[in-house]
C-alpha atoms as one frame of an Amber mdcrd trajectory, in Angstrom:
protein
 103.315  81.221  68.630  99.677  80.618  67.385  97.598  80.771  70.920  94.326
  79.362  69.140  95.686  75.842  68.288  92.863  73.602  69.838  93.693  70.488
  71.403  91.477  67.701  71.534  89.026  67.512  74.261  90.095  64.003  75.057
  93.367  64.021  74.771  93.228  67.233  77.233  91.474  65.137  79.717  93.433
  62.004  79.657  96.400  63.947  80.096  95.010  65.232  83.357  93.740  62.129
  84.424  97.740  61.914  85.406  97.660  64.787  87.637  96.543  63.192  90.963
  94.242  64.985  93.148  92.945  64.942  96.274  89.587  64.226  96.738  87.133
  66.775  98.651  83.372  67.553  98.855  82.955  71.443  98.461  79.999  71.991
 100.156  77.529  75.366 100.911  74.705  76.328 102.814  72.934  79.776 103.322
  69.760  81.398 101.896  69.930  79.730  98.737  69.922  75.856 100.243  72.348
  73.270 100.977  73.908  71.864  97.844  77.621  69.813  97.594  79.288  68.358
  94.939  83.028  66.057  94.690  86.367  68.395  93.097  89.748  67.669  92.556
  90.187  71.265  91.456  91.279  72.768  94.767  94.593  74.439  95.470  96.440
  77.182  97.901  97.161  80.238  96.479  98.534  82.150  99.357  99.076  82.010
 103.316  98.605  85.823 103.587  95.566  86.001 104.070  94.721  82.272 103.896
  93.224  81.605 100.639  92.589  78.637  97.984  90.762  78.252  95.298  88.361
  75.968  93.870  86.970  75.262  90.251  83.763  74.549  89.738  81.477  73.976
  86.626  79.569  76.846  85.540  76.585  74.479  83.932  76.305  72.541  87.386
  73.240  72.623  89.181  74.869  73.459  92.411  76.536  76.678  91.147  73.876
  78.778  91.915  73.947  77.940  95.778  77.095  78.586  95.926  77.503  81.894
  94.121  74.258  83.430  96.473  75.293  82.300  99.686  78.870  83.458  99.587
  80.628  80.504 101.484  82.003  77.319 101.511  83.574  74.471 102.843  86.530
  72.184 101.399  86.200  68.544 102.805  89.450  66.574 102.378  88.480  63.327
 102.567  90.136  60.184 103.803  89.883  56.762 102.146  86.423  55.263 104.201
  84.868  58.392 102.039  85.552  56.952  98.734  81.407  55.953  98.752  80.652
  59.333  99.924  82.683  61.060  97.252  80.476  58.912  94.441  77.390  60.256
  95.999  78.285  63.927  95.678  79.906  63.215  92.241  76.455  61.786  90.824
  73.621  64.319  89.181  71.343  61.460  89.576  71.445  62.073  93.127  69.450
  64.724  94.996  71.159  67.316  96.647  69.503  66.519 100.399  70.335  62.939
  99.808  73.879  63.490  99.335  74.574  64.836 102.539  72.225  61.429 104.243
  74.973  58.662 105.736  77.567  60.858 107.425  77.610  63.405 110.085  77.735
  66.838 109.487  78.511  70.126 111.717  79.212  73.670 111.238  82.873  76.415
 111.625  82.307  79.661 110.881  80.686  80.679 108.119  77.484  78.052 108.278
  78.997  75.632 105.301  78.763  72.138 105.993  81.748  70.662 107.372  81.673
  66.869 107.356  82.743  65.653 110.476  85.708  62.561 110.579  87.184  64.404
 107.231  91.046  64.921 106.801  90.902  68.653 106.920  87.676  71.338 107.040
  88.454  74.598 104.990  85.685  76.925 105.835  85.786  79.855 103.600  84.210
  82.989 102.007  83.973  83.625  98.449  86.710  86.283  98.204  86.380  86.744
  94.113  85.593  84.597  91.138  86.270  84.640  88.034  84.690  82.837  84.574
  87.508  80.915  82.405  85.686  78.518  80.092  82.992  76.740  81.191  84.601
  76.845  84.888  84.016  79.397  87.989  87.244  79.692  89.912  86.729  80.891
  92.891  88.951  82.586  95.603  88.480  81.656  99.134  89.011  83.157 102.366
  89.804  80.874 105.032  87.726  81.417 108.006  88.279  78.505 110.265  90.397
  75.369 109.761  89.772  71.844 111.282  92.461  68.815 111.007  91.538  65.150
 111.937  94.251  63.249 113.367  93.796  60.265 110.834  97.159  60.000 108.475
  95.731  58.273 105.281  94.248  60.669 102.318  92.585  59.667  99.527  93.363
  60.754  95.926  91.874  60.663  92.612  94.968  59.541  90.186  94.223  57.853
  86.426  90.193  57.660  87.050  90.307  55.670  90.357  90.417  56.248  93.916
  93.828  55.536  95.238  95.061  55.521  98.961  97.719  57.302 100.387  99.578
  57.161 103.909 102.838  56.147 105.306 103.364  53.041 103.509 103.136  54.893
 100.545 106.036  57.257 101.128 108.714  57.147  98.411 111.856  58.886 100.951
């Protein structure tokens, strides 16, 4: 089997845009600075020790904060966060500025946890590793925080969709 074959860009991504996602703001804070940005990349790996990991572009500007200070928060937002998500997914938006409009507190490790989200993941970089142009990194969950709201919000075919009980297929 020839392992080099290279698929189209593109086509690559418009396959995945049929992977739904959940939406979260990954979030950091430390002696580097406070710096955020939106992922769909973010998945369990194990429940002994709690860990998940998160992918994050290598050539973003928020890397950097987030490989010196070491820690970070997964923010699984809720469908009144859709604006909020846009704002952390934008370059053209200042890191600081991101963060103005919704309340913000602190677990464990310092991270920023927004308040009112689905579920706070506070973790510690465990490990990371380069594939491509992405980090993956291997988090060690340090505290965990669950909102009692039931809706999520998910990122399926390049648009924000809704999910909760209505939803449910069985």
């Amino acid at each position: 089997m020839n392992q080099a074959t290279a698929l189209p860009s593109h086509e690559f991504r418009n396959a995945l845009a049929m992977l739904g996602g959940a939406v979260t703001l990954i979030t950091t804070d430390g002696k580097a600075g406070r710096a955020g940005f939106t992922a769909s990349a973010v998945c369990s790996v194990t429940d002994s020790p709690p860990t998940i990991l998160v992918c994050m572009n290598r050539s973003s500007y928020s890397n950097a904060f987030f490989r010196d200070n070491g820690v970070l928060c997964v923010n699984v937002l809720a469908p009144r966060h859709h604006v909020l998500s846009g704002r952390f997914a934008n370059p053209g938006i200042a890191l600081e500025e991101r963060f103005a409009n919704a309340d913000w507190s602190r677990l464990a490790t310092g991270a920023p946890a927004l308040d009112h989200a689905l579920v706070n993941l506070d973790c510690v970089i465990a490990d990371t590793h380069e594939v491509g142009s992405h980090d993956i990194c291997y988090c060690r969950v340090q505290a965990i925080r669950v909102s009692p709201d039931d809706e999520g919000l998910v990122y399926f075919n390049r648009a924000y969709h809704r999910l909760g009980a209505g939803s449910r297929v069985v």
